[in-house]
C-alpha positions in Angstrom: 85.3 137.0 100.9 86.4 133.8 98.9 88.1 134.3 95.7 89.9 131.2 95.1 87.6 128.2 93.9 89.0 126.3 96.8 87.5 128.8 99.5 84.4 128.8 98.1 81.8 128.2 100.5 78.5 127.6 98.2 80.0 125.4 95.9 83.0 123.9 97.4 85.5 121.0 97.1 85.3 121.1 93.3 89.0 121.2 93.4 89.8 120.6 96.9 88.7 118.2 99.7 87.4 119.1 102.9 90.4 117.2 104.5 93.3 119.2 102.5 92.1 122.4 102.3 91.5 122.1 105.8 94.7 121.3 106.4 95.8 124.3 104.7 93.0 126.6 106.2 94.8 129.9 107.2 94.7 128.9 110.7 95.9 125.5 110.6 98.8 127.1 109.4 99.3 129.4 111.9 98.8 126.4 114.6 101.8 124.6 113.0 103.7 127.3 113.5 102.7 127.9 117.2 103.4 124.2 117.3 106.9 124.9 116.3 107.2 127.7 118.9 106.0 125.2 121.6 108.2 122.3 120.7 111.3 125.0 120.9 109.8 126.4 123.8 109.7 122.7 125.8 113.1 121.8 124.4 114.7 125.2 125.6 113.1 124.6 129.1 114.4 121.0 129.3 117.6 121.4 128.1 118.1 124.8 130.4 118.3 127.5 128.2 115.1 129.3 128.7 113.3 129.4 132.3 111.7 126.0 132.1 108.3 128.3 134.0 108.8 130.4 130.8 109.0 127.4 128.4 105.6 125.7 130.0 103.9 129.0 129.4 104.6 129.0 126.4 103.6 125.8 125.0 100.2 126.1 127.1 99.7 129.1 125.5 100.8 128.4 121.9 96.9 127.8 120.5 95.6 129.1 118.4 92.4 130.2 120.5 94.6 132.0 123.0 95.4 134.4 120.5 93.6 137.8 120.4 93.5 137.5 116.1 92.0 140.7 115.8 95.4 142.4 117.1 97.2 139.8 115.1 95.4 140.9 111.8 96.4 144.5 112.3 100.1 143.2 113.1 99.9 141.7 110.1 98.4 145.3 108.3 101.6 146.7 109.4 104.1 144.1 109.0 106.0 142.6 105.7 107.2 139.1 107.8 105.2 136.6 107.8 105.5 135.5 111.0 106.4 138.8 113.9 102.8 139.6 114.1 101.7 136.2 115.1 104.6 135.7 117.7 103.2 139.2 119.3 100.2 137.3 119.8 101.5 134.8 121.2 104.4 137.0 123.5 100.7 138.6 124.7 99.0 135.5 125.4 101.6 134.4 127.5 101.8 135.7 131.3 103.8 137.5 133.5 106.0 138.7 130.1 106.9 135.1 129.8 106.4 135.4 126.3 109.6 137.2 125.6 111.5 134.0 125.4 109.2 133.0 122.4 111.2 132.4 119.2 114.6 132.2 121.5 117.0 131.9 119.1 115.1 130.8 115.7 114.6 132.6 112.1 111.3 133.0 110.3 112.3 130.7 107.8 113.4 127.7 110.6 109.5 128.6 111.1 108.0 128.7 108.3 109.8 125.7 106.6 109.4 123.1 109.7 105.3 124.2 109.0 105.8 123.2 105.0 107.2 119.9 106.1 104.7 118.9 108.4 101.9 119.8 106.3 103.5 117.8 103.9 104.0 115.1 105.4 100.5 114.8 106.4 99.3 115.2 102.9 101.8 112.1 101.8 100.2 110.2 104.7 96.3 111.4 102.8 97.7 110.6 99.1 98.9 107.0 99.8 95.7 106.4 102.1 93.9 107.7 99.2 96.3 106.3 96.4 95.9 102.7 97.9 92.3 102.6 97.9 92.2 103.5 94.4 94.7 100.6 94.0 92.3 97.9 96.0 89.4 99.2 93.5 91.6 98.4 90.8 92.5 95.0 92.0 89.3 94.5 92.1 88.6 95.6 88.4 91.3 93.4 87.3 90.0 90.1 89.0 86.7 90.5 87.8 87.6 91.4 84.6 90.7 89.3 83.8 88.8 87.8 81.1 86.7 90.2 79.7 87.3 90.8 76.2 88.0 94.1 74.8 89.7 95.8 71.9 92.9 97.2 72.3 93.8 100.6 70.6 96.3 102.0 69.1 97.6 105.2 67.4 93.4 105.7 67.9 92.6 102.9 66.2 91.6 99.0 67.0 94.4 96.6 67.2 93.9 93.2 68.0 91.9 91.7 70.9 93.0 91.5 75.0 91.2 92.2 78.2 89.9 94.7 80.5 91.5 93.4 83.4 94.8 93.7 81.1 94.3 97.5 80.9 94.0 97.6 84.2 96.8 95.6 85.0 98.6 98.6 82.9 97.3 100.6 85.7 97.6 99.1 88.9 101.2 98.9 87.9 101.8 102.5 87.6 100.0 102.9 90.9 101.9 100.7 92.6 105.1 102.2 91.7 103.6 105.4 92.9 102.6 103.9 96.6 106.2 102.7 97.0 107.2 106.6 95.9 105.1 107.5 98.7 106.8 106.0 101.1 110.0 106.8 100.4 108.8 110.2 100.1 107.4 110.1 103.6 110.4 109.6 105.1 112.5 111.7 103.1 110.3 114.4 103.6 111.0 114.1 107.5 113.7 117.1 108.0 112.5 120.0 110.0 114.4 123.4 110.1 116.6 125.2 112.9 119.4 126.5 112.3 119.1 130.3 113.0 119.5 133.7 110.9 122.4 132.0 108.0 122.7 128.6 109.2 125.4 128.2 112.3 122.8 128.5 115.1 125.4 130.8 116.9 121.9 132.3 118.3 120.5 129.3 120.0 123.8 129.0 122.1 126.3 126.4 123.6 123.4 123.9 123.5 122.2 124.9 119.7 122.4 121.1 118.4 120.8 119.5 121.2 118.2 121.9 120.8 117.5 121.5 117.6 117.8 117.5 117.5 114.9 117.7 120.9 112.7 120.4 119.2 112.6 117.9 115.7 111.4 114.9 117.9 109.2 116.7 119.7 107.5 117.9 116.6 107.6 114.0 114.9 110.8 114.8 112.5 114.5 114.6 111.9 117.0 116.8 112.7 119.7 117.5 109.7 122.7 119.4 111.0 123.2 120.8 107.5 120.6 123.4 107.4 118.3 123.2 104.3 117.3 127.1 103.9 118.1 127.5 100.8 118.7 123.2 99.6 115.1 122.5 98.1 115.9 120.0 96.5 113.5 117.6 98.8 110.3 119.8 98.3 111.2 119.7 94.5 110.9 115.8 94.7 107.8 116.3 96.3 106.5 118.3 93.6 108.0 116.2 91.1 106.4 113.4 92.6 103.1 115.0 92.5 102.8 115.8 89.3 103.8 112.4 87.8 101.5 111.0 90.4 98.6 113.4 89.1 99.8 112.6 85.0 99.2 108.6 86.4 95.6 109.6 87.6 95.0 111.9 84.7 95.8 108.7 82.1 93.1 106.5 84.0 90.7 109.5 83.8 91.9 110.6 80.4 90.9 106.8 79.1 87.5 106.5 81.0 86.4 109.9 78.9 87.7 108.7 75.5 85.8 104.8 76.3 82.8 107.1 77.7 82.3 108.6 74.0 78.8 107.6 72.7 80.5 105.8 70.0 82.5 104.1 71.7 80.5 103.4 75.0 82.4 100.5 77.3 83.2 102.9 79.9 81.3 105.8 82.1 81.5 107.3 85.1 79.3 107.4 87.9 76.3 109.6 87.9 74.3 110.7 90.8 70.7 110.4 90.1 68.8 113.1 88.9 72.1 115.1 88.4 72.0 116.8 85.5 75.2 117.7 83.3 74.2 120.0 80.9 72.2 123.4 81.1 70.9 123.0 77.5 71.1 119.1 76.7 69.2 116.9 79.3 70.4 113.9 77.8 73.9 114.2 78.1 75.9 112.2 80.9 79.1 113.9 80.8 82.5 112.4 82.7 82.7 115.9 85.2 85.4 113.9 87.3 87.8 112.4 84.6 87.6 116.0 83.0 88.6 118.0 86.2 91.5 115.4 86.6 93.0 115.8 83.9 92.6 119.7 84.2 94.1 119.3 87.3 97.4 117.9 86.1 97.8 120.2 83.9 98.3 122.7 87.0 99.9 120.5 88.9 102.8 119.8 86.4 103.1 123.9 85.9 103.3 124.0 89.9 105.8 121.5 90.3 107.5 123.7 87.5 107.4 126.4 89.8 109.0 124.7 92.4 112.1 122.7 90.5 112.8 126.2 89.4 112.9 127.5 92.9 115.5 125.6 93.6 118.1 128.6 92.3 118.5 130.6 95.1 121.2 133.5 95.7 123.8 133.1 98.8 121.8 132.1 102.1 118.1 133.0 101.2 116.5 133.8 98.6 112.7 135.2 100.0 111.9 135.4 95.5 112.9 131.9 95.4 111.1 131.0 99.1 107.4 133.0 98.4 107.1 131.2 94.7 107.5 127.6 96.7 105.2 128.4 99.6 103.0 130.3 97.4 102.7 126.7 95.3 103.0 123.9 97.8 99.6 124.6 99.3 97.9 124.1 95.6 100.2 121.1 94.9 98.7 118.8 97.9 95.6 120.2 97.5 95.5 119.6 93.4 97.3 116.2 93.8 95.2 114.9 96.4 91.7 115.6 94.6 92.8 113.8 91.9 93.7 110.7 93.7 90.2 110.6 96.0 88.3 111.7 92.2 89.7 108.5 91.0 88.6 106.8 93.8 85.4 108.0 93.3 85.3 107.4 89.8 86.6 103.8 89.9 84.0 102.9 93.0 81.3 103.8 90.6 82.9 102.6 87.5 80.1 101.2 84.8 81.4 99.1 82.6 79.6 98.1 79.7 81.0 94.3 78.7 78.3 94.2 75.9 80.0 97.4 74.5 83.0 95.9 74.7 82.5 92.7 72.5 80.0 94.8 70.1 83.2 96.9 69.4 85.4 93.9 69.2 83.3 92.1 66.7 83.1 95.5 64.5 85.7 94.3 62.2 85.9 90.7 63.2 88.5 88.8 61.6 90.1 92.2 60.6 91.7 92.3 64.5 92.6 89.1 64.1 94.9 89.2 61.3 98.5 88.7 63.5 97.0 85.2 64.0 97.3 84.8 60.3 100.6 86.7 59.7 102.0 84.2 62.1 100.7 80.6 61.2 101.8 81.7 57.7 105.4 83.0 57.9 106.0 79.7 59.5 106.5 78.6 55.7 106.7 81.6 53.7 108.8 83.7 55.9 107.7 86.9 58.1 107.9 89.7 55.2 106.2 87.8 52.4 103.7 86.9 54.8 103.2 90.2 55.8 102.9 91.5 52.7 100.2 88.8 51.6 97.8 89.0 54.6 98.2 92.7 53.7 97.1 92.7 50.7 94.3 89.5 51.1 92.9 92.3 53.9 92.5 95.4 51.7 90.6 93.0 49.4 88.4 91.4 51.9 87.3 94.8 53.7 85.3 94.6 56.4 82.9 92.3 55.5 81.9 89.5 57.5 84.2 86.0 56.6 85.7 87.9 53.4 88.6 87.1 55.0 88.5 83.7 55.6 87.1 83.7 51.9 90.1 85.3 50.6 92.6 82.9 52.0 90.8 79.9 50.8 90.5 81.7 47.6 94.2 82.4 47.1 96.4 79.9 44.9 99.3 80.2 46.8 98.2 79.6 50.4 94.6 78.6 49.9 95.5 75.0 49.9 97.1 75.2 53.7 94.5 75.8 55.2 90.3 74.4 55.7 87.3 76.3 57.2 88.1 75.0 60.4 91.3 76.5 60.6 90.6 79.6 59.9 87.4 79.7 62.5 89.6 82.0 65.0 89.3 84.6 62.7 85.8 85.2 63.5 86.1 84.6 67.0 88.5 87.7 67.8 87.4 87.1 71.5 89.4 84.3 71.9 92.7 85.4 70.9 93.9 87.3 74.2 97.2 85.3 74.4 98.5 85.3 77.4 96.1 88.1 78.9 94.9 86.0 82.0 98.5 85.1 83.6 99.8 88.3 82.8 96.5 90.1 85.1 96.7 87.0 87.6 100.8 87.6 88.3 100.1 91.7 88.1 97.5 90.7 90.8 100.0 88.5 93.0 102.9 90.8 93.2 100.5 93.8 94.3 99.0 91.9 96.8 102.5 90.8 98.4 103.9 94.5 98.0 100.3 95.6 99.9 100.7 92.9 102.5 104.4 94.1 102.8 104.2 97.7 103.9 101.6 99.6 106.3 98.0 101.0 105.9 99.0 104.2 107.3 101.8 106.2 107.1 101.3 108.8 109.9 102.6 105.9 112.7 105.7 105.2 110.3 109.5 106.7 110.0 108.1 109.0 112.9 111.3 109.5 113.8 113.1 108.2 111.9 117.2 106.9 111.5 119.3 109.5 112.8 
């Protein structure tokens, strides 16, 4: 029975996806690890250690399907290790007691790590699939919108005037840097495990290294003679990764629900029609998506927590160190990558409201514009008298319409510098972006040579790698 949102069956994928949660489905665990059992198995037969008749038997046999689970779940009733009752399944499955040679020379960890890795390699390979296409959208939004006018914000309130395809700029940036991440990630993250009970591989034998180097490429990875059991620091990056990843998506979500206020109303979500979003208040569209990423990151950064800290381990394993990483990786790729295909979602269907925009931009009118002023007059009076003076010529005008313009004209010491004319950009905040649209266009250009640049895919790249 599920009792995990993530293995609901009713209602799932509210925090998952079908693709990652299947990827960390119990048995697609357990096939990783009979995948590591095979790949030893075949490099063992090649290189002569194990009967190579033994060594095909064993990687036919290492599927998941072969195994009877029912015997495998009352291994497991019995068993504390993780992995013992899984290799008597497969030791069964095997014929003519072929199967004793399974797990020739390797440690549950060597296992159960080289499993981590590949599983997180794939979901690296899912994030910057995913990542980028939230990048295209957002090229997308930036182009179109390069000179849509908006008000900037900030400390909560409204600054002076630029564009929406400058906020977005503001985005595709951060994304960017997080695609390169990825792909450094991908290939760092390339390191299976073999090295035996504490490290030295005296188990596998005279032949230990070239086993271990054969079994890696078999499997798509490296081969570090410097076992990692108890060096995390690569999943930790991972995790670090992840949550500064999710904290990117969780901005972009965090400022769709703040512009999706009625008040404010430039931005919303996508809504499926007929959905409804409230059991009380039929009116209400509310921004489910932006809400659950930034719930998500919240967990995500607590998980990634988790892991830096398991990083202190005691002499050559630490299993209290070991479980709290396992125990979080899973929710970390899962978490991380649900944010990156909800943002994809949410920026597919992105409405935005451009009338919204300037109706919020003209709310105070020449009150956004007032830097324009500060400026053309501390050419002559100096920067801190003029600040003080379009101060002050502000609090008296308010917020009425041209009071402004009215007060500068009406003022004896600058009135005189200045007609109606001059003094029209104050009520035409829209066209004060300064230098908005070359800023978007070159944020535009360099992503599109960095995308050009690398590939579409990861799964195909740094397969094996430099040795």
């Amino acid at each position: 029975m599920a009792s995990h949102p993530l293995d609901f069956d009713i209602n799932p994928h509210v925090f998952g996806t079908p693709e990652l949660t299947g990827l960390f489905a119990e048995q697609a665990v357990y096939q990783r690890w009979l995948d590591f059992e095979a790949a030893l198995a075949t490099a063992q037969g090649e290189l002569g250690v194990i009967p190579a008749r033994a060594a095909a038997e064993i990687a036919r046999r290492a599927r998941i399907e072969y195994l009877d689970l029912d015997l495998v779940r009352q291994g497991y009733a019995r068993s504390r290790n993780s992995l013992l009752p899984l290799l008597a399944g497969l030791r069964r499955a095997c014929a003519d007691d072929l199967g004793e040679y399974v797990h020739f020379g390797a440690t549950t960890q060597d296992v159960l790590d080289t499993g981590e890795i590949l599983a997180l390699r794939r979901t690296i390979a899912i994030i910057y699939r995913d990542l980028r296409r939230v990048e295209e959208r957002c090229l997308h939004l930036a182009r179109d919108h390069c000179q849509t006018p908006m008000v900037a914000r900030t400390h909560g309130q409204q600054a002076l005037p630029f564009t929406f395809g400058m906020k977005v700029a503001g985005w595709l940036g951060e994304i960017r840097r997080h695609v390169e991440r990825l792909v450094r990630l991908h290939h760092l993250v390339g390191c299976g495990q073999l090295a035996g009970a504490v490290g030295t591989m005296a188990a596998l034998g005279p032949r230990a290294m070239e086993t271990a180097q054969r079994t890696m490429e078999l499997l798509g990875l490296r081969h570090d003679p410097v076992p990692w059991h108890t060096a995390r620091d690569t999943v930790a990056e991972a995790a670090s990764l992840f949550a500064i990843l999710t904290m990117t998506m969780a901005r972009i979500a965090n400022e769709v629900f703040e512009l999706q206020k009625t008040e404010i109303g430039e931005l919303a979500e996508p809504s499926a029609r007929g959905a409804l979003a409230s059991s009380t208040m039929p009116h209400k569209r509310n921004p489910v998506l932006c809400q659950r990423v930034v719930a998500l990151s919240r967990h995500v950064r607590a998980l990634a927590a988790t892991v830096c800290e398991s990083m202190l381990h005691e002499h050559e394993r630490d299993p209290r160190s070991l479980w709290a990483e396992w125990l979080a990786v899973p929710q970390l790729c899962i978490y991380t990558g649900n944010t990156v295909d909800s943002m994809r979602r949410v920026l597919d269907g992105l409405e935005i409201r451009t009338d919204r925009m300037l109706a919020n931009l003209m709310m105070q009118k020449s009150m956004v514009t007032t830097e324009w002023l500060l400026f053309r007059l501390s050419e002559s009076m100096g920067k801190m008298a003029a600040l003080e003076k379009v101060h002050s010529l502000a609090a008296l005008a308010g917020e009425q319409p041209g009071a402004l313009a009215e007060a500068v004209l009406a003022d004896s010491e600058i009135g005189e510098h200045f007609s109606r004319d001059d003094l029209a950009l104050l009520e035409h905040p829209e066209r004060y972006t300064g230098q908005a649209e070359e800023i978007v266009t070159r944020a535009i250009q360099r992503c599109e040579e960095a995308r050009r640049a690398e590939p579409a895919e990861l799964d195909a790249t740094d397969r094996h790698g430099d040795r």
